[in-house]
Steps between C-alpha positions, in 0.01 A plus 500: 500500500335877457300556147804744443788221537267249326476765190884588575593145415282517185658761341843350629415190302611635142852532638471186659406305166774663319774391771511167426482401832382156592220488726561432897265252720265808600477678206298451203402676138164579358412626132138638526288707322292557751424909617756668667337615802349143537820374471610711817222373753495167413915493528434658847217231631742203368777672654298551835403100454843350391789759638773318408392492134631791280322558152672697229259613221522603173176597408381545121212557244422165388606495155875656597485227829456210220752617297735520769430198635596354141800714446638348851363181412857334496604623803161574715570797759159409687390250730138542470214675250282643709150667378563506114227454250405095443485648100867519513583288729375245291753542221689147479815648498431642896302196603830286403692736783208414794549245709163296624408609872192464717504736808356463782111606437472414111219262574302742593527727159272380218665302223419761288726745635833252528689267278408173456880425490609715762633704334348845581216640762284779482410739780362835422365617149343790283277605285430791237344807632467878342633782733237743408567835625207703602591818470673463202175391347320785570778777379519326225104394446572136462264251557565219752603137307367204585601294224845395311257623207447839681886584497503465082228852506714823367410691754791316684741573317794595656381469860602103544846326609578137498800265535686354287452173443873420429622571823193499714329214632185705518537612210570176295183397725281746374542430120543129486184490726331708211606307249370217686131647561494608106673283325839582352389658141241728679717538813814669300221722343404624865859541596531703170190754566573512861884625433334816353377596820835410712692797589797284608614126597652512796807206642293419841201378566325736786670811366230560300265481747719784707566710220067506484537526879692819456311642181716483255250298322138410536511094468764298588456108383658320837492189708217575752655544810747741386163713460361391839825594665469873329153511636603420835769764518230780384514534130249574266529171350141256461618119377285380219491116417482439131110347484677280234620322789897553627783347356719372864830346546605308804851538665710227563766400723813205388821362634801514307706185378801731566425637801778494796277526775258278447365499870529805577287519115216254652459707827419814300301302251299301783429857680325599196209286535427571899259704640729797583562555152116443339441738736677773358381363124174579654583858546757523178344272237228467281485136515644205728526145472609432838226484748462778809553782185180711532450832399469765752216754510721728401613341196138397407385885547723569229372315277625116466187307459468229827494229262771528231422234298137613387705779272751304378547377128589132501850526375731235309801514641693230309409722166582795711842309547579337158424814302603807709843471243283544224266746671730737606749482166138583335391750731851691492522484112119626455411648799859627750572881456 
């Protein structure tokens, strides 16, 4: 299969999932909210590994995948979740749909990064980064942040975009991550003064990091490889790591209870984890669980530090998890515009 029929059957998926259809040995559906264009290559390398396996994809931002998943949730349309936020993931009401699975290779990831009941399995992840747009900057005489506490200064007013936390994984990432490093009472109170300065909140996470990219505004608050990517295609764009330390998120993979093609399922879920595919998280992803994924020099020239986890913030994820409800309700009522 071509990158062009693997991204043809994507956007064939949609009418797929509304048919009704019932899956056919061969044939197999994926909710992700994984990138688009990483979506496409790593259809194309499974496709060039396991021919006679056809993945429709529906592909999301987080939030609206969750919800979906949950609106569906008495009659699943998918067979597997593939690269969705742990965060979410983690909600009761999805773990209840995933059935336990080991794949071949889950020995070798870190318990860490997998379920102790099977459940779920991370392989790539990502982390917050500022797509700082040089140019930009200097038209409009802006210093260059370092800091979450930089971005509160007036003179940024106006020049920064961020997701939105309600439908945006990175989004919901940033904020609950600050509200972890501050403390909730102080943490709103950043959220409030930083608002001031954000010109808009925006559904996806790396759009604002291409909307810097293009200079429509000077800082847009990202997942870092959506700013290393924009780097590597010749943009103005410099990534800055908070110094605070960056709020991450790991991406996880589950079988479905419903699924009708449960083999054909495992094959796709057991190719995730081989060296083919950490491979290309080497080249697509911040961060990897599954060993072989290195970044290439290309990807380190850009900016990604060689070793991730020195500018990381140590996250919680089961807080992350049991409050993101309350979070976002909160963050919409105070914050959403």
């Amino acid at each position: 299969m071509t990158i062009r029929k693997a991204a043809l059957g994507a956007l064939c998926a949609f009418a797929f999932l509304l048919s009704g259809t019932a899956a056919r040995a061969g044939e197999i559906t994926a909710y992700t909210a994984l990138e688009e264009d990483d979506v496409r290559v790593y259809l194309a390398a499974f496709a060039k590994a396991k021919p006679s396996i056809k993945v429709n994809v529906l592909r999301l931002s987080t939030g609206d995948l969750i919800a979906r998943i949950l609106a569906e949730k008495a009659n699943p349309r998918h067979d597997v979740i593939w690269g969705t936020a742990v965060t979410q993931v983690s909600d009761p009401r999805i773990l209840e749909m995933a059935e336990p699975y080991r794949p071949a290779g889950i020995e070798k990831v870190k318990p860490q990064f997998k379920d102790p009941a099977g459940r779920w399995f991370a392989t790539t992840g990502y982390f917050a980064g500022f797509c700082v747009n040089t140019e930009a900057l200097k038209k409009h005489n802006l210093p260059m942040p370092a800091s979450w506490d930089d971005l509160l200064k007036p003179v940024y007013k106006g020049h920064i975009v961020m997701p939105n936390a309600a439908s945006s994984g990175t989004g919901y990432l940033q904020i609950v991550s600050l509200l972890q490093m501050k403390g909730e009472e102080k943490g709103w109170q950043f959220l409030r003064d930083l608002d001031k300065n954000v010109a808009q909140y925006i559904k996806s996470g790396s759009r604002p990091c291409k909307m810097a990219a293009t200079g429509e505004y000077a800082i847009g608050l990202s997942f870092a490889f959506s700013g290393v990517k924009q780097i590597m295609e010749g943009y103005p764009i410099k990534l800055v790591i908070p110094k605070e330390g960056a709020g991450y998120e790991v991406e996880v993979s589950a079988l479905m209870k419903a699924s009708k093609n449960k083999a054909d399922a495992k094959q796709f879920l057991d190719w995730l984890l081989t060296l083919e595919a950490a491979q290309l998280y080497g080249e697509r992803a911040e961060m990897s669980s599954v060993p072989g994924a290195k970044p290439t020099e290309a990807v380190l020239k850009a900016g990604l530090p060689a070793d991730v986890s020195s500018v990381l913030y140590k996250m919680d994820f089961d807080a992350s998890a049991k409050n993101k409800d309350r979070i976002v309700a909160e963050w919409k009522q105070k914050i959403e515009r």
